[in-house]
N, CA, C and O of each residue as an XYZ file, in Angstrom:
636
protein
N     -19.020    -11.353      5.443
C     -18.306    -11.340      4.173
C     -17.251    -10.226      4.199
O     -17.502     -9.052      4.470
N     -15.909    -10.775      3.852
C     -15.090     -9.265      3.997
C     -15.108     -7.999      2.707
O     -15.544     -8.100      1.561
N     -14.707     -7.263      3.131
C     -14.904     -6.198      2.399
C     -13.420     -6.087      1.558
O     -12.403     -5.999      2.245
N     -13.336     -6.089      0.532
C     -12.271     -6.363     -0.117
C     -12.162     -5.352     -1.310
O     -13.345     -5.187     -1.608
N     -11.655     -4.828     -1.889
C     -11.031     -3.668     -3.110
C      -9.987     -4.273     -3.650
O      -8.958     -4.700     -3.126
N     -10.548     -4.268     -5.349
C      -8.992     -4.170     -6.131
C      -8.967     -3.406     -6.581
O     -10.072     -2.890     -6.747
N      -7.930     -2.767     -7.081
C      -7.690     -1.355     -8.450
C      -6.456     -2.088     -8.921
O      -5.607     -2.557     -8.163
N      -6.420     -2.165    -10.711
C      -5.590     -2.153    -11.299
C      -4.899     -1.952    -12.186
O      -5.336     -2.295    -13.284
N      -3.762     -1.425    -12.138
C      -3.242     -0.533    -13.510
C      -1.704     -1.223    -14.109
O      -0.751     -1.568    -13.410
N      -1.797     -1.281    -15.350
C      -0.735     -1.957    -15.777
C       0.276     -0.715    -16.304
O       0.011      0.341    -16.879
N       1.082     -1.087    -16.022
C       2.639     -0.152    -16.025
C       3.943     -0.878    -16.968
O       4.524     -1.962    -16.934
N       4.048      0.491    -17.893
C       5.336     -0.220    -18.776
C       6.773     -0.476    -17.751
O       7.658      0.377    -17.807
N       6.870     -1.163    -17.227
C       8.195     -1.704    -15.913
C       7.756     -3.130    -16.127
O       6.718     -3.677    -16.502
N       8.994     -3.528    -15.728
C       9.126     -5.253    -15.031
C       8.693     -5.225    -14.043
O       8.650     -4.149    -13.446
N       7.970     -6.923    -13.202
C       7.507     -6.784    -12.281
C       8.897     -6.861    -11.468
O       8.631     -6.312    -10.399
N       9.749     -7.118    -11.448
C      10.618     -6.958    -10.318
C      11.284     -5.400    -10.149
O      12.062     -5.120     -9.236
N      10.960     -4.693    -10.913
C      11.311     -3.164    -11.201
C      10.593     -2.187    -10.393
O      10.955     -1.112     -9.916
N       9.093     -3.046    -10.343
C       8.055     -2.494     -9.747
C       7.268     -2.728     -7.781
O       6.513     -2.295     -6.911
N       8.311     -3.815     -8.219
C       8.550     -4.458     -6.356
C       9.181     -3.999     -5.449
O       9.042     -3.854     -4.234
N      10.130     -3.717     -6.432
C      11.549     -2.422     -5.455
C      10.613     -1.351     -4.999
O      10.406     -0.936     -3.858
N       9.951     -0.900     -6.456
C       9.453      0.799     -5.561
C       8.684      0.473     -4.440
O       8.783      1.078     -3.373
N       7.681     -0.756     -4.706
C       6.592     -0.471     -3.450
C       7.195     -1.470     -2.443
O       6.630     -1.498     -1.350
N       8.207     -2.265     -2.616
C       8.651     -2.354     -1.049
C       9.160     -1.743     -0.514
O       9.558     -2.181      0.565
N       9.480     -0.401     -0.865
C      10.944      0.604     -0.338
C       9.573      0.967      0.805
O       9.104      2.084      0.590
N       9.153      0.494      1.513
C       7.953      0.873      2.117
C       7.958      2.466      2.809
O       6.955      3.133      3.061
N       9.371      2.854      3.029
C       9.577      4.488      3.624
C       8.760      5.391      2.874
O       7.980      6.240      3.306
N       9.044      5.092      1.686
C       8.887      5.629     -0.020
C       7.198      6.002     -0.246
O       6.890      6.943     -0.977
N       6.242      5.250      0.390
C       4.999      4.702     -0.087
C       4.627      6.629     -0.352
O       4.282      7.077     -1.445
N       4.742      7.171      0.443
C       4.256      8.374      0.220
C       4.734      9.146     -1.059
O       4.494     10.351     -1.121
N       5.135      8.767     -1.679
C       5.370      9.362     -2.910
C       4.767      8.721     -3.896
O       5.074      8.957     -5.064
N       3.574      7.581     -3.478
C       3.146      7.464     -4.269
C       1.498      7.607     -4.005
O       0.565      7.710     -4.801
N       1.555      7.563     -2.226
C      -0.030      7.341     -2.051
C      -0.182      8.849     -1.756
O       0.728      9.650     -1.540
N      -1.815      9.132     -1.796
C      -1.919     10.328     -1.381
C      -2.482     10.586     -0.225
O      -2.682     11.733      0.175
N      -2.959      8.940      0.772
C      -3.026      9.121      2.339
C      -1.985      8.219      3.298
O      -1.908      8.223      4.527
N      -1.272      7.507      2.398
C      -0.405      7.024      3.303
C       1.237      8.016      3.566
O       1.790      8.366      2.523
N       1.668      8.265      4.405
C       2.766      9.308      4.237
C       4.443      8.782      4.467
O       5.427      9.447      4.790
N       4.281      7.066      4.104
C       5.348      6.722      4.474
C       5.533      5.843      5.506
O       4.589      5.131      5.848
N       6.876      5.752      6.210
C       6.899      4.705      7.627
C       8.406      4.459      7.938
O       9.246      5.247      7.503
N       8.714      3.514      8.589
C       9.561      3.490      9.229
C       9.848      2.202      9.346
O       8.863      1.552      9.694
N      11.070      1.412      9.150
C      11.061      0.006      9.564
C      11.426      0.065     11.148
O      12.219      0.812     11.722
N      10.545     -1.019     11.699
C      10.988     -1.365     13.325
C      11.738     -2.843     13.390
O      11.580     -3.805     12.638
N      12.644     -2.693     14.588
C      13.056     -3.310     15.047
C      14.594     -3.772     14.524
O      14.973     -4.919     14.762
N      15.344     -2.951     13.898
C      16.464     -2.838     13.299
C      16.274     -3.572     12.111
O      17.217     -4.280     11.758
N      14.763     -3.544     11.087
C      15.081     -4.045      9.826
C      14.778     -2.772      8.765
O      14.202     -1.718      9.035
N      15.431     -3.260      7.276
C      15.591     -2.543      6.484
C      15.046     -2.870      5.428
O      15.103     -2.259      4.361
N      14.248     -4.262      5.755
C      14.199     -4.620      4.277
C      12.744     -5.419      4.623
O      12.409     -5.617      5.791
N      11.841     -5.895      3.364
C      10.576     -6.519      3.707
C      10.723     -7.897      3.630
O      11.182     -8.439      2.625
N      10.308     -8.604      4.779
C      10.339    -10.049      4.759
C       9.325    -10.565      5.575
O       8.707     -9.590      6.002
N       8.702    -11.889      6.131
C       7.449    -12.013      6.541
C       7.944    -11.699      7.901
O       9.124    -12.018      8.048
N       7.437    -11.218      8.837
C       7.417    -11.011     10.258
C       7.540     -9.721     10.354
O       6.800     -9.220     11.200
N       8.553     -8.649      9.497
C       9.407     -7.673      9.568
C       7.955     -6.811      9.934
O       6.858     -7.119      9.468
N       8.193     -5.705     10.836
C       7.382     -4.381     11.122
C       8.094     -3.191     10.779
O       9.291     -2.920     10.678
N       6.592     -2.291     10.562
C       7.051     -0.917     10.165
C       5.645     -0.102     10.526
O       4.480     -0.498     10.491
N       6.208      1.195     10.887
C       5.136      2.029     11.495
C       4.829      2.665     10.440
O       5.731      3.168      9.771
N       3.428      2.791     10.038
C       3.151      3.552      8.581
C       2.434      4.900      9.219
O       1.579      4.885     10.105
N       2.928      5.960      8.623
C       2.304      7.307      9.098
C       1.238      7.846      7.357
O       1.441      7.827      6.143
N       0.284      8.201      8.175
C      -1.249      8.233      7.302
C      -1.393      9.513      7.627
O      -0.810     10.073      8.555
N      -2.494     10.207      6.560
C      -2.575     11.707      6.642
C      -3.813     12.186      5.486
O      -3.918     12.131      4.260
N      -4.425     12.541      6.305
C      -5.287     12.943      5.153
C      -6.516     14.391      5.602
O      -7.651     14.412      6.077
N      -5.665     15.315      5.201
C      -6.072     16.651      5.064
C      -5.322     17.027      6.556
O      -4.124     16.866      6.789
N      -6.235     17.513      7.404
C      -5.561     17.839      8.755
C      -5.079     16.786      9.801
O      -4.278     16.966     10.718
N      -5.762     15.619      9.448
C      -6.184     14.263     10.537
C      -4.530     13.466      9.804
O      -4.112     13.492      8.647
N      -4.035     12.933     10.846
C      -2.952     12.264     11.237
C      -3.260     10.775     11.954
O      -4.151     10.562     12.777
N      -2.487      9.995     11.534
C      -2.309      8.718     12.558
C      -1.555      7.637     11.989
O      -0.985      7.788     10.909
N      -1.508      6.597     12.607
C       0.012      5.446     12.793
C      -0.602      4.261     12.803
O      -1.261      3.968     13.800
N      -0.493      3.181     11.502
C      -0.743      2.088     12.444
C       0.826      1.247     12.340
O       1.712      1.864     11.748
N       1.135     -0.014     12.854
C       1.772     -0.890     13.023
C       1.495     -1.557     12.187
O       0.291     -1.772     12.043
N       2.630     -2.314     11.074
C       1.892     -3.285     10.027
C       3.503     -4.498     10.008
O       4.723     -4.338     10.044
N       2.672     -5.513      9.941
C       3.483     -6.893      9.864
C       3.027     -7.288      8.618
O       1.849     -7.318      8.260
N       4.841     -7.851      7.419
C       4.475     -7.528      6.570
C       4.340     -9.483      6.299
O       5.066    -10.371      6.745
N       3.385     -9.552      5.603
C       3.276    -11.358      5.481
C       3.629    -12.023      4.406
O       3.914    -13.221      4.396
N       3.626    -11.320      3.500
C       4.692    -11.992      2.251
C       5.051    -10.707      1.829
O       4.420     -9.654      1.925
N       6.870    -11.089      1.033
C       7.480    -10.410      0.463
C       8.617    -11.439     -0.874
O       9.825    -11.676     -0.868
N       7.707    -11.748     -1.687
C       8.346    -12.602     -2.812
C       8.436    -11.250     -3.875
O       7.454    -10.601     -4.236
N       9.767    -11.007     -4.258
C      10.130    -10.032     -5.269
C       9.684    -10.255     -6.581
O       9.749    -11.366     -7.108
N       9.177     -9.129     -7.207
C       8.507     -9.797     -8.702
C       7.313     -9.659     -9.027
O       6.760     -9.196    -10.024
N       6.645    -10.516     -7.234
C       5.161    -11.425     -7.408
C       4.551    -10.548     -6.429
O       3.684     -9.787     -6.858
N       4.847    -10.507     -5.155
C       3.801     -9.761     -4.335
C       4.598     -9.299     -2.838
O       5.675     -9.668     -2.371
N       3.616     -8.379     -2.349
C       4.419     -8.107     -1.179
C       2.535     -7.557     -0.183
O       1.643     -6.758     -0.465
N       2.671     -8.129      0.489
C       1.511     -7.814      1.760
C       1.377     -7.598      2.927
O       1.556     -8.679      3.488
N       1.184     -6.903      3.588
C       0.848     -6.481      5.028
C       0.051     -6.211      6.116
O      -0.082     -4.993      5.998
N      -0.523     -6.505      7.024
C      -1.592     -6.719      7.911
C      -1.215     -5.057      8.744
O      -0.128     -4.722      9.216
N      -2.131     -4.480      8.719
C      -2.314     -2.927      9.675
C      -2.820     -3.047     10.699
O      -3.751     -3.851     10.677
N      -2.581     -2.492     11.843
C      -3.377     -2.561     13.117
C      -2.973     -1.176     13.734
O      -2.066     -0.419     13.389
N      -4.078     -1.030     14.941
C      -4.091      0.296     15.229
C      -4.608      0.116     17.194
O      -5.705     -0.338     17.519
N      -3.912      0.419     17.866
C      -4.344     -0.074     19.082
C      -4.243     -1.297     19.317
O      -4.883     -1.514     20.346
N      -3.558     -2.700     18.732
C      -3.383     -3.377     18.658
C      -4.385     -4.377     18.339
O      -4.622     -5.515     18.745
N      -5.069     -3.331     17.200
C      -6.325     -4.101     16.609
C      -6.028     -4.349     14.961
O      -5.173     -3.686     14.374
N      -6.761     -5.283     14.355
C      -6.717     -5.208     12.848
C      -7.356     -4.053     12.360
O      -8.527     -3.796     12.640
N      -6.637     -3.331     11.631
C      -7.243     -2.527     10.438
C      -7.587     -2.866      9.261
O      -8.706     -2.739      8.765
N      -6.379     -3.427      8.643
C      -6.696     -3.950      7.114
C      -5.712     -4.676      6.352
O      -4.757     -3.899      6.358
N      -5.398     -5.610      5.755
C      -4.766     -6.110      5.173
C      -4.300     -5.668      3.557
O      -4.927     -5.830      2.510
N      -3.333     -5.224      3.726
C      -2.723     -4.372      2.120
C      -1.959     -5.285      0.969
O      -0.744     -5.368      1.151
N      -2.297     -5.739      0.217
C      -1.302     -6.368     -1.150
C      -1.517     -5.701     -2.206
O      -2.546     -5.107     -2.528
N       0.074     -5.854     -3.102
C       0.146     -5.701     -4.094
C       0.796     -7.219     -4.849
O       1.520     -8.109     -4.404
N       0.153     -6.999     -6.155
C       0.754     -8.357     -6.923
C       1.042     -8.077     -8.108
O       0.051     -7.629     -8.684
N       1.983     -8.132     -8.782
C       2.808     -7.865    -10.099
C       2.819     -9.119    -10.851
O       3.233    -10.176    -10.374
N       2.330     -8.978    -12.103
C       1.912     -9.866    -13.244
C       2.368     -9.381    -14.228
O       2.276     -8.178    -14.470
N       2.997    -10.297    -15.050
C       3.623     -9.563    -16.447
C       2.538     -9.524    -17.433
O       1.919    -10.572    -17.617
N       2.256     -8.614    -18.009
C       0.776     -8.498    -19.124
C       1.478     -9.034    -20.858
O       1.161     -8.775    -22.019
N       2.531     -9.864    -20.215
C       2.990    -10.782    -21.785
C       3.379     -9.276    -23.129
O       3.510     -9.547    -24.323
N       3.478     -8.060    -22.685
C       3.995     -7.428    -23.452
C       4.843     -6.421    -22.855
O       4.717     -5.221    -23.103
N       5.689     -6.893    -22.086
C       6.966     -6.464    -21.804
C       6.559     -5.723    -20.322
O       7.477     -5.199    -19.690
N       5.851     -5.704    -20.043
C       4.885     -4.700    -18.260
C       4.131     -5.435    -17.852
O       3.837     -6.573    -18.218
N       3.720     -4.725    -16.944
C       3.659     -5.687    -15.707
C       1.868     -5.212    -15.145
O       1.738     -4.011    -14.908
N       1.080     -5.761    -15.024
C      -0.217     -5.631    -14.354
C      -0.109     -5.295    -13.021
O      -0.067     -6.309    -12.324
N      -0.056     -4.394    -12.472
C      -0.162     -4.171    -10.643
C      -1.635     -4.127     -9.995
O      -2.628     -3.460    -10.285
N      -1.467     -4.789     -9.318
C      -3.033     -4.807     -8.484
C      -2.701     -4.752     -6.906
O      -2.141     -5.545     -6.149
N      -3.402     -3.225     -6.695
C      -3.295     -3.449     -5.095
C      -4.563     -3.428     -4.659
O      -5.554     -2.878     -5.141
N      -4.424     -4.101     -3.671
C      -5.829     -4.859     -3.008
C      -5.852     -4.833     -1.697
O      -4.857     -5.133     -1.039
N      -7.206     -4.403     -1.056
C      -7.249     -3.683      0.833
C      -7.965     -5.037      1.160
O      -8.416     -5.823      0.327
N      -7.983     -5.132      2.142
C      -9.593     -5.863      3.353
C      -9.680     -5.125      4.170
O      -8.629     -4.757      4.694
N     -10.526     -4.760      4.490
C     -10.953     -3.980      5.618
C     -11.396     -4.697      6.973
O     -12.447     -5.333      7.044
N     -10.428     -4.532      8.149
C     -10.619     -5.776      8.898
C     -10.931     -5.091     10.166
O     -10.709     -5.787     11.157
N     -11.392     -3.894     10.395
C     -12.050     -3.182     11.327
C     -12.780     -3.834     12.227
O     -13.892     -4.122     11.783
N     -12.623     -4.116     13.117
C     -14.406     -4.472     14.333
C     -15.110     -3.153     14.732
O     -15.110     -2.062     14.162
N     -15.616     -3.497     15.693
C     -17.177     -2.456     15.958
C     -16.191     -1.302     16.832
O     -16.581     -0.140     16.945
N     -14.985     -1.725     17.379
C     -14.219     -0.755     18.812
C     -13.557      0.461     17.474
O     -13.745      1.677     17.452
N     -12.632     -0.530     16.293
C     -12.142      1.307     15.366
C     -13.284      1.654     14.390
O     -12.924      2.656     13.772
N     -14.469      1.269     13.999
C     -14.996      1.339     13.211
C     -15.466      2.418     13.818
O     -15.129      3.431     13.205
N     -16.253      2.683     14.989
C     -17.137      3.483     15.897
C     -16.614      4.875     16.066
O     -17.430      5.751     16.350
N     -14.851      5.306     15.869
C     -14.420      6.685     16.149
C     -13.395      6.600     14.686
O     -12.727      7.628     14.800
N     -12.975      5.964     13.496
C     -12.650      5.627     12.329
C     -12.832      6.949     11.400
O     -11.977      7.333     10.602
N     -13.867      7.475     11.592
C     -14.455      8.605     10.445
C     -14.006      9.501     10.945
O     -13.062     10.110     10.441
N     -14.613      9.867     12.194
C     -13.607     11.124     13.354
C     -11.869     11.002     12.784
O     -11.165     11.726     12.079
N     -11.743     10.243     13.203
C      -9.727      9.966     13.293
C      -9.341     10.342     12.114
O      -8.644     11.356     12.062
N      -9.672      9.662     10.907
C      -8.919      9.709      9.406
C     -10.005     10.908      8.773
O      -9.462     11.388      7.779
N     -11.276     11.512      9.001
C     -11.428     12.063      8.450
C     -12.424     11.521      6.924
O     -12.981     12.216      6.074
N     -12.347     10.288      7.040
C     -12.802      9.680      6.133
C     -14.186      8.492      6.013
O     -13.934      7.287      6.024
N     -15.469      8.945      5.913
C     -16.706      8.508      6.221
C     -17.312      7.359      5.862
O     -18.045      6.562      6.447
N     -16.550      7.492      4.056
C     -17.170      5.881      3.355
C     -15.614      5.364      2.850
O     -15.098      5.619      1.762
N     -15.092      4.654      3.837
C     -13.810      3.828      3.773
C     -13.241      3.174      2.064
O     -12.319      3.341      1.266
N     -14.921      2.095      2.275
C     -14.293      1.580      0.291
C     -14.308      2.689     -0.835
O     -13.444      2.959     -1.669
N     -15.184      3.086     -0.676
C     -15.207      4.458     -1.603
C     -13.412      5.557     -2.147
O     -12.866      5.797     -3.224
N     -13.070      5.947     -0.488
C     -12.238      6.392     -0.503
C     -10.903      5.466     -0.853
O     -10.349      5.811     -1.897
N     -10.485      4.696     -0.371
C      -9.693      3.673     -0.214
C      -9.554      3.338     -2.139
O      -8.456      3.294     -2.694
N     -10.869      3.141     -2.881
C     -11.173      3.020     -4.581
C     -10.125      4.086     -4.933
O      -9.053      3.827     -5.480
N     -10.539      5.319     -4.567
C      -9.804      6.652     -5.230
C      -8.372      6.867     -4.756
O      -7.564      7.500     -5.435
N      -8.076      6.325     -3.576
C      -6.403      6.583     -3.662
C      -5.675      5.577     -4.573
O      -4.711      5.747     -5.318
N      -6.437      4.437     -4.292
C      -5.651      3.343     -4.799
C      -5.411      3.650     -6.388
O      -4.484      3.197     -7.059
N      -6.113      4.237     -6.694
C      -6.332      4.806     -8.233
C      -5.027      5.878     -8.823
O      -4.382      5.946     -9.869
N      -5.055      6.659     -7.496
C      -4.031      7.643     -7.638
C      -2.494      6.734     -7.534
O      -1.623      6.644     -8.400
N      -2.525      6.230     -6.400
C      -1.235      5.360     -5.830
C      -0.517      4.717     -7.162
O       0.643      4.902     -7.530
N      -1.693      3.782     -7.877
C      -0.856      3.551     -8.835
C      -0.964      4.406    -10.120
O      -0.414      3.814    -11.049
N      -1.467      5.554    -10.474
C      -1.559      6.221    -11.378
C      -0.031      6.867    -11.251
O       0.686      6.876    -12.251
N       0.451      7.418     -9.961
C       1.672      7.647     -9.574
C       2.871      6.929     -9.942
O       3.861      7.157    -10.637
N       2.401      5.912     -9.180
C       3.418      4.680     -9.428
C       3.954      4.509    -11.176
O       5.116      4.432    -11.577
N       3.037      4.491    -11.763
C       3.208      4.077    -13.385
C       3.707      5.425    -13.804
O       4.171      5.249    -14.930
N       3.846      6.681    -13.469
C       4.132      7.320    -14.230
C       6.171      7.767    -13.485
O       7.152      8.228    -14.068
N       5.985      7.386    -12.255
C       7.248      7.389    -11.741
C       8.107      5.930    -12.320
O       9.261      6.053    -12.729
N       7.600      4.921    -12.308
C       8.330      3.834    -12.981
C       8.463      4.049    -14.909
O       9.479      3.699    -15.509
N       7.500      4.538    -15.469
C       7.681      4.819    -16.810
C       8.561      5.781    -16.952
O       9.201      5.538    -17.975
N       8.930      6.767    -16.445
C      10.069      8.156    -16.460
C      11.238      7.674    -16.499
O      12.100      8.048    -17.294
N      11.429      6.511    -15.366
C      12.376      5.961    -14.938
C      13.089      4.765    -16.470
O      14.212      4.685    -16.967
N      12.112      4.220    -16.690
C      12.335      3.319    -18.176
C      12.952      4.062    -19.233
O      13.988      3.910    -19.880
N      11.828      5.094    -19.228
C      11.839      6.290    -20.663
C      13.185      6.767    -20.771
O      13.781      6.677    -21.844
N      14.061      7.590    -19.091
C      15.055      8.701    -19.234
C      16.517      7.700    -18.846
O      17.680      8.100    -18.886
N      16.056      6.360    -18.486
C      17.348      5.619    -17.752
C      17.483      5.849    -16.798
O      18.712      5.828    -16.868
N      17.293      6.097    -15.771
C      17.314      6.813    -14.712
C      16.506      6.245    -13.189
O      16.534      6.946    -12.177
């Protein structure tokens, strides 16, 4: 059975307001507090299905990279990405933007944890991090607690 997480927080923004920020995928680190950002590969700039980007992760002293192919990118509605690490699955990342019928938008980002027995076995060592869903609950919490208060500033000041 896979291991799956949602967290979700609804944010005064449009969902297409709210697609921009989290596809700017460079950006992510300003909103997560273990992901630190990334890089698009292969001379792209923008998220579309195939497109790669190296995401750099960080959490306390522990560092690392995976490779993520992003599998949908419909503006508005959702944008998702498959992680791998050694050229293994890590986890599959979405977000999905829903309008809550009063002018904002419902965001839900949602993990799978797609680990086998080869990253699972040195996983805690590497990231630093012991009970995966647990942790993974509390950023996601922060990520968009961030998110909503950087997209509401943005509504509030015009800006």
């Amino acid at each position: 059975m896979p291991d799956i997480v949602d967290v979700s927080e609804t944010i005064a923004a449009t969902p297409d307001d709210l697609y921009e920020m989290v596809a700017d995928l460079p950006r992510m680190g300003d909103w997560s507090p273990e992901c630190a950002g990334g890089e698009w590969l292969d001379d792209v700039k923008e998220p579309r299905p195939g497109a790669r980007f190296k995401g750099r992760n960080e959490n306390g002293t522990k560092r690392w990279r995976t490779v993520c192919t992003i599998t949908a990118a419909v503006p508005g509605r959702e944008i998702a990405w498959e992680s791998r690490a050694f050229g293994r699955p890590v986890a599959f990342w979405r977000y999905r933007f829903a309008p809550d019928g009063h002018g904002g938008t419902v965001v839900t980002e949602s993990t799978e944890d797609r680990r086998g027995l080869f990253l699972r076995a040195f996983a805690s060592t590497a990231t630093g991090v012991s009970d995966r869903r647990t942790h993974n609950v509390e950023t996601m919490r922060i990520t968009l607690g961030r998110l909503k208060v950087a997209a509401e500033s943005v509504r509030r000041h015009g800006t």
